[in-house]
Each structure stands twice: as structure tokens, then as C-alpha cells.
Backbone bond lengths (Angstrom), bond angles and torsions (degrees), N, CA, C in turn:
res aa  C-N    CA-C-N  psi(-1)  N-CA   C-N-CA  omega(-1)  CA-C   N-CA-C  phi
1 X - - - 1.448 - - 1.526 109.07 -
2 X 1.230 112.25 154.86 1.585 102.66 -143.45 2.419 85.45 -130.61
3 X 1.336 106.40 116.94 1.354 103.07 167.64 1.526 123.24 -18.75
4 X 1.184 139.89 115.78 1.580 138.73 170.31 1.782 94.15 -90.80
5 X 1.283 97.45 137.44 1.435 136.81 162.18 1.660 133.54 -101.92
6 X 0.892 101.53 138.95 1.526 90.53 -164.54 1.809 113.49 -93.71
7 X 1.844 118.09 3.78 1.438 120.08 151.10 1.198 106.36 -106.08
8 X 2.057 98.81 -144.89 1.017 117.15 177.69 1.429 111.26 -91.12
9 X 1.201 113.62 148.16 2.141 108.70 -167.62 1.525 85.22 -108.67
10 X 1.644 92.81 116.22 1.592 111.95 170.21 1.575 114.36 -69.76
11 X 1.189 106.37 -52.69 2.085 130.77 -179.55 0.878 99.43 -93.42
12 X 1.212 115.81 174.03 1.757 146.00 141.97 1.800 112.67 -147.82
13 X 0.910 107.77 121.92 1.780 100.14 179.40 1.550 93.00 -109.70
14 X 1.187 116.36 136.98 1.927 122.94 175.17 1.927 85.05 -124.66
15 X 1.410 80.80 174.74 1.379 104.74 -168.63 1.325 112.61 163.06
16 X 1.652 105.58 144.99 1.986 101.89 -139.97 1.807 84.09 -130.62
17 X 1.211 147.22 106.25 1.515 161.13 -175.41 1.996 100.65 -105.41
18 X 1.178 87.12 135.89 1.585 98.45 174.45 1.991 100.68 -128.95
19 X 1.104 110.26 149.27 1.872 112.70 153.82 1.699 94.35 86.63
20 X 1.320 116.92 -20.78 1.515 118.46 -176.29 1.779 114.06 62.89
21 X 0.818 108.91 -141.49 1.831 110.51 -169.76 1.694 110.12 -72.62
22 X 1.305 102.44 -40.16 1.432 106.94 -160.48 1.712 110.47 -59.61
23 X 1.991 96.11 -53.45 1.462 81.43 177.51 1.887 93.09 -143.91
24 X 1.504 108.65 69.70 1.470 91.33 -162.58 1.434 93.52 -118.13
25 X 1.233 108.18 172.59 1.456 138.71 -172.93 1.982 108.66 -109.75
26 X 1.367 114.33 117.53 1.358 121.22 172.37 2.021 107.74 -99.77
27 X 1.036 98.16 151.60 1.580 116.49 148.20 1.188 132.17 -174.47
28 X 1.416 115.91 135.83 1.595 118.96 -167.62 1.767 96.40 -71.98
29 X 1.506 120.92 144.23 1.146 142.58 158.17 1.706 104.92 -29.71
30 X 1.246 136.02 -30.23 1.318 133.81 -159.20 1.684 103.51 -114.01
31 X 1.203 128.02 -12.12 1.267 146.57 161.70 1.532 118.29 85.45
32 X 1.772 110.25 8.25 1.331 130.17 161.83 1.280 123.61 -40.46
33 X 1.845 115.40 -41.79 1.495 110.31 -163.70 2.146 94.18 -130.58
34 X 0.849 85.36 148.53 2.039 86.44 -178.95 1.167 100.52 -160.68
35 X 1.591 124.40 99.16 1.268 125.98 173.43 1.560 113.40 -101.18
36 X 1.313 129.14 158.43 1.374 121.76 151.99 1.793 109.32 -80.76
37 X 0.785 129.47 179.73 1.564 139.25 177.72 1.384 118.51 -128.00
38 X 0.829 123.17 102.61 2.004 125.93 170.52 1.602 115.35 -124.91
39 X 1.426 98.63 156.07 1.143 115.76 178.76 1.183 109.77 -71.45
40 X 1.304 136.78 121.59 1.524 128.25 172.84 1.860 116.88 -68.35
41 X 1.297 97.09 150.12 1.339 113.27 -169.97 1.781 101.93 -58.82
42 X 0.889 126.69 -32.22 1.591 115.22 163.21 1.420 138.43 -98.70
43 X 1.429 89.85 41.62 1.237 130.04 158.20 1.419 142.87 -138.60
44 X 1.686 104.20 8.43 1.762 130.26 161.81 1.550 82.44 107.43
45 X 1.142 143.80 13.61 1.662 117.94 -173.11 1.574 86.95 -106.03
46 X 1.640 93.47 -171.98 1.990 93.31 -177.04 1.430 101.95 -104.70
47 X 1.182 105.66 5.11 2.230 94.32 -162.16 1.546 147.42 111.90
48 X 1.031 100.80 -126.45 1.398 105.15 158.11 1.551 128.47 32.30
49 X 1.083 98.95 8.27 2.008 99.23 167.17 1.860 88.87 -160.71
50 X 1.709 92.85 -160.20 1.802 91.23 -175.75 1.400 94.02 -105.76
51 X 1.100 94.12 178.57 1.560 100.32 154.82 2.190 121.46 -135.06
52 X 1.361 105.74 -162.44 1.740 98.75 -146.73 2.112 75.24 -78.40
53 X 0.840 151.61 -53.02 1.771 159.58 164.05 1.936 75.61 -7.83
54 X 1.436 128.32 -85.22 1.644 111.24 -118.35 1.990 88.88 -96.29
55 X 1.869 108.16 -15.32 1.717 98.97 167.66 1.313 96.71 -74.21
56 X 1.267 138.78 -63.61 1.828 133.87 169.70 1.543 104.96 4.32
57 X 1.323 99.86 -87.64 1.978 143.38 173.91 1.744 94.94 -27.05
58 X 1.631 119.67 -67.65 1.478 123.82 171.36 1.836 106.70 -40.47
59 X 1.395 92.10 -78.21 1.651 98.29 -170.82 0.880 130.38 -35.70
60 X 1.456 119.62 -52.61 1.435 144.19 178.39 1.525 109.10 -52.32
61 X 1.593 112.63 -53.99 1.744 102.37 173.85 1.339 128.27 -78.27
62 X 1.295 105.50 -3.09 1.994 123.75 -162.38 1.928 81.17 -94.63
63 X 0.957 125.16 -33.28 1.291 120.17 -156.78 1.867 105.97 -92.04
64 X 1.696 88.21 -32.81 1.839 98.82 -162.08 1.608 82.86 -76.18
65 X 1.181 134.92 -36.98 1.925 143.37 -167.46 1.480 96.57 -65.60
66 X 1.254 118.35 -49.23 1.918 109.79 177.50 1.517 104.83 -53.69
67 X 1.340 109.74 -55.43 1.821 134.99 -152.02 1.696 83.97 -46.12
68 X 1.636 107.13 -55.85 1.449 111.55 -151.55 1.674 92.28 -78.07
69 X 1.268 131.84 -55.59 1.517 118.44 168.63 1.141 115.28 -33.29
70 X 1.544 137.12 -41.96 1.394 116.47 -166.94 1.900 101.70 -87.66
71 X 1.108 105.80 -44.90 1.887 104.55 166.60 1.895 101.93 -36.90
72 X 1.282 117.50 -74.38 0.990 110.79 -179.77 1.333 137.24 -56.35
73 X 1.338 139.06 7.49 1.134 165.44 -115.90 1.570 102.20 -130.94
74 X 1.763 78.78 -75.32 1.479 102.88 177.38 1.628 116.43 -67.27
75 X 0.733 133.19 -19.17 1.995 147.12 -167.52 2.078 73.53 -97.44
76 X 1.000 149.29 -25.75 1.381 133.71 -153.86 1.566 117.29 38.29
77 X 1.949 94.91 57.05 1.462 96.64 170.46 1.751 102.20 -108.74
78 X 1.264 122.03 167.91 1.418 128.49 -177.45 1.796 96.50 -92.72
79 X 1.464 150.67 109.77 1.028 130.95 157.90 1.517 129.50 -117.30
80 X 1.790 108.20 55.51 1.462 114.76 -147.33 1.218 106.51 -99.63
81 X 0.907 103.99 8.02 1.975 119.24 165.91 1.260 127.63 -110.85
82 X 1.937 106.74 25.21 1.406 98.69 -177.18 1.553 107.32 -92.90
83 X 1.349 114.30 145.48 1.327 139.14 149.22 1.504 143.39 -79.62
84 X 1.175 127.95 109.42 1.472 132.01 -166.15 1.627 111.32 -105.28
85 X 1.497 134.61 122.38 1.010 131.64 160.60 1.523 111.07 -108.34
86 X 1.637 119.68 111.96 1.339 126.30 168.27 1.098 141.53 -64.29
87 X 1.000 140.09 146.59 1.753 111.92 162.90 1.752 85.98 -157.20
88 X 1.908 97.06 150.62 1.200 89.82 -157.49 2.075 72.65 -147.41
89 X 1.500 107.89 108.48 1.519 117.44 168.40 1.456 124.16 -89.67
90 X 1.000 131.94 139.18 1.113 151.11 -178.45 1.347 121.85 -112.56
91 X 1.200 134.49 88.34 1.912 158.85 164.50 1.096 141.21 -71.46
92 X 1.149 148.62 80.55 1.558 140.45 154.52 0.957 118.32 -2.27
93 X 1.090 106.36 111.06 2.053 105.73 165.15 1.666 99.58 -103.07
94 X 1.365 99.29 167.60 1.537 146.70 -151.60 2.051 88.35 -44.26
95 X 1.739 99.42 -53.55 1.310 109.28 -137.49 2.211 90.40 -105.56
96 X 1.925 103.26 27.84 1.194 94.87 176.61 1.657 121.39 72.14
97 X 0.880 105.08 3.09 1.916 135.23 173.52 1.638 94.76 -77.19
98 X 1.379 103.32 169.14 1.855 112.28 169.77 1.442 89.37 -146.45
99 X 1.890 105.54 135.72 1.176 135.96 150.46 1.083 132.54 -100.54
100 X 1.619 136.89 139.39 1.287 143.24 -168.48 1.758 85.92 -93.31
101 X 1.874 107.00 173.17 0.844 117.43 139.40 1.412 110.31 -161.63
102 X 1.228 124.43 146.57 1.431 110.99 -175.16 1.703 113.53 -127.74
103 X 1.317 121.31 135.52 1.509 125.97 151.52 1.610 127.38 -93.39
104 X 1.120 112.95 115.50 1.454 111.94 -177.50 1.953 105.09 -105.26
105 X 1.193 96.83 119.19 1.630 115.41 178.76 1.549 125.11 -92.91
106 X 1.786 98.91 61.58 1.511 105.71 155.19 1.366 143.61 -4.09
107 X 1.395 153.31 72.00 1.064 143.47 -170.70 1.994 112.86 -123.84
108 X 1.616 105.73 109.64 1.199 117.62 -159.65 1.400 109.33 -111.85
109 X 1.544 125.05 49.60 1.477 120.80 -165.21 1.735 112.41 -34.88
110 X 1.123 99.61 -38.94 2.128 99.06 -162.89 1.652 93.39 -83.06
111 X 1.122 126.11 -16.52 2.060 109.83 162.69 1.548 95.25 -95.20
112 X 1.238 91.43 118.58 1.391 111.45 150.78 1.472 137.34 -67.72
113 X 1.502 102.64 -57.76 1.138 118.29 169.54 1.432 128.13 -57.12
114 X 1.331 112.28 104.40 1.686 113.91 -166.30 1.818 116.66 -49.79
115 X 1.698 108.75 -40.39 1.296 112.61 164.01 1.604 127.16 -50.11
116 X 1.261 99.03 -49.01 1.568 115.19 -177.08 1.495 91.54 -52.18
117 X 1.795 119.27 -70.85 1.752 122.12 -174.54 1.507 129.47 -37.26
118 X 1.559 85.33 -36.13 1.208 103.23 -172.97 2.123 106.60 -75.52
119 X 1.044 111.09 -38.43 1.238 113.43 -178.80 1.692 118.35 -87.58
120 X 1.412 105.23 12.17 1.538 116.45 176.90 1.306 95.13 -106.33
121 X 0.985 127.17 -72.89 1.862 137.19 174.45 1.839 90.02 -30.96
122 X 1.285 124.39 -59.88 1.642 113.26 -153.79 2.015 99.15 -80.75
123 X 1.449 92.62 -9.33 1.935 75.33 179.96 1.378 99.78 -113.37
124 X 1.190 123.74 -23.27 2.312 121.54 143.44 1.606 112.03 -27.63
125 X 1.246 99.29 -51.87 1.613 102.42 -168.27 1.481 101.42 -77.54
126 X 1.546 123.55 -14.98 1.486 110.72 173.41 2.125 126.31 -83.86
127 X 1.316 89.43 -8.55 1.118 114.81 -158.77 1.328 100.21 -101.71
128 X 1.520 129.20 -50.16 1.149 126.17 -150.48 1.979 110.77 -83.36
129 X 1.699 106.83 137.69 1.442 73.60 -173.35 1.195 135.87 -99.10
130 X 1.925 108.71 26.57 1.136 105.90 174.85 1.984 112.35 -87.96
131 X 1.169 88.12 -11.25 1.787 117.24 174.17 1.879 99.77 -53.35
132 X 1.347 89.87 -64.80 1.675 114.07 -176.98 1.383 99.83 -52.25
133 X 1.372 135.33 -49.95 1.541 122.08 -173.97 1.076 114.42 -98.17
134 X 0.856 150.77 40.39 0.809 167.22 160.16 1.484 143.63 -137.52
135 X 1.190 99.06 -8.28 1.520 109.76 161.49 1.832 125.02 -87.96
136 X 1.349 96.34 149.90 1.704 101.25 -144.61 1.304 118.42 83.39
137 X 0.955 139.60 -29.43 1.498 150.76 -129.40 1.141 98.66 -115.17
138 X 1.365 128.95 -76.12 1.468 155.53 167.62 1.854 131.68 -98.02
139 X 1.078 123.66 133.98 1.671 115.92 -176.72 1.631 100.72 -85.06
140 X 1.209 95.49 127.71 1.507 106.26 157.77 0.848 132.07 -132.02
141 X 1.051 129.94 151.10 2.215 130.29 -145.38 1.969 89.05 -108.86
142 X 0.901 104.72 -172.18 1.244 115.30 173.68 1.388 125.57 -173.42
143 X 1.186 149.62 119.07 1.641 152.46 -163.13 1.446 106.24 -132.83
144 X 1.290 123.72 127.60 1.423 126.53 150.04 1.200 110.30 -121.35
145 X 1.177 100.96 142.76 1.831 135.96 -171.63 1.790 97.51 40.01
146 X 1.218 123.45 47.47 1.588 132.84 -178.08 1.319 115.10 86.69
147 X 1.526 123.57 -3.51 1.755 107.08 -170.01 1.340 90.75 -96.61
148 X 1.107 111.71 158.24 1.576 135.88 164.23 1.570 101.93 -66.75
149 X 1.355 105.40 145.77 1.853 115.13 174.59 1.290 102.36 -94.69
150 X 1.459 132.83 179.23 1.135 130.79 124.39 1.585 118.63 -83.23
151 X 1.411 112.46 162.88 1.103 114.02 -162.37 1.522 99.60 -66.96
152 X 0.940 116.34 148.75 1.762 131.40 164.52 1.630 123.42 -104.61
């Protein structure tokens, strides 16, 4: 049974995983991306491939960097020098459950204006749809050009 959406579905990305995190093998249907999968070393595994935390960590800023190009687009600002640093944590909860949380680290050299940055990052985060699923869901911090946001 296949997710229902409530438009028209522009994409679809598939991708077929065996062994899961510990010792598994990924590849997208189109043969673009082929990761191995490991447990990271601060988490008892030894390494040596990624795991679903640092593609999360990828996606999440590759996606929030379009979000903010097309916000900026429309305002007819230039923002082709922005920089994103991710980080995407992973927590134990109470009841033996795991929670994400992520900070994404905005950096917009060509806005100067901290207001202006600040109001590109907060209408990115409305737009973007890893923003969209994740909101409510998960906390995510947010900084442009180093200030802290409030949450949006």
C-alpha cells in the first residue's frame, strides 16, 4: 500500500536497504546513491560506512538550501553563497523509544542584515518539506548568520 497524498506527486525517490543500520547495505532505485550502513563508533559499532542520522543530516540541509533559494528568489534576493551546517541527534526516551533532534546552522554571507537573514531562514523553514514533516514531530533549532531564531 502505497502513502496517499493529498496533490499531485511531482517525485518519488525509492530505495531498497537490506541488514538495517548495524550492518546494512542502501541503494536508490536509479543507482545514483549506494551506501553501506554502520553503526557509528559512539554507539558500540566500528564505522566505516554512514548511517540513516548523517543521510537525515545530508537531506535535511540539501533540501532546507533549495527551500531558502526559492523564498529568496521570490524577495529577488541573490543567496548563492549560502552555507548549511546540520546536525541531526539521536536520544532515548523515557519509555525505550528514540528521538531525533536537529539544528540546522544557517550561514548567509551576501545578507547582511541580520533581520532580513533572519526572516529568510524563518520563511525556508515554512516551505521546506523536510521542515513540513517534521514539525511538531521533532525540535529544530535554527541560526542565521550565528543568531539563534525563535522557534517558528
Amino acid at each position: 500500500m502505497e502513502a496517499r497524498t493529498s496533490g499531485k506527486v511531482i517525485y518519488t525517490a525509492e530505495a531498497h536497504v537490506t541488514g538495517g543500520r548495524q550492518d546494512g547495505h542502501g541503494r536508490t532505485a536509479d543507482g545514483a546513491l549506494e551506501v553501506e550502513l554502520r553503526m557509528p563508533p559512539e554507539m558500540g559499532g566500528e564505522g566505516g560506512g554512514t548511517n540513516p542520522e548523517e543521510l537525515f543530516a545530508v537531506g535535511y540541509a540539501a533540501c532546507f538550501e533549495s527551500a531558502l533559494g526559492a523564498v529568496a528568489r521570490r524577495q529577488k534576493l541573490q543567496v548563492d553563497d549560502v552555507e548549511i551546517d546540520s546536525k541531526v541527534m539521536l536520544a532515548p526516551t523515557e519509555d525505550r523509544a528514540f528521538n531525533l533532534a536537529v539544528n540546522l546552522d544557517v550561514r548567509l554571507p551576501s545578507i547582511e542584515d541580520e533581520a532580513q537573514a533572519a526572516e529568510l531562514v524563518h520563511a525556508a523553514h515554512q516551505v521546506c518539506p523536510y521542515s513540513n514533516a517534521t514539525r511538531g514531530n521533532i525540535e529544530v533549532k535554527l541560526t542565521a548568520n550565528g543568531s539563534p531564531l525563535d522557534e517558528a
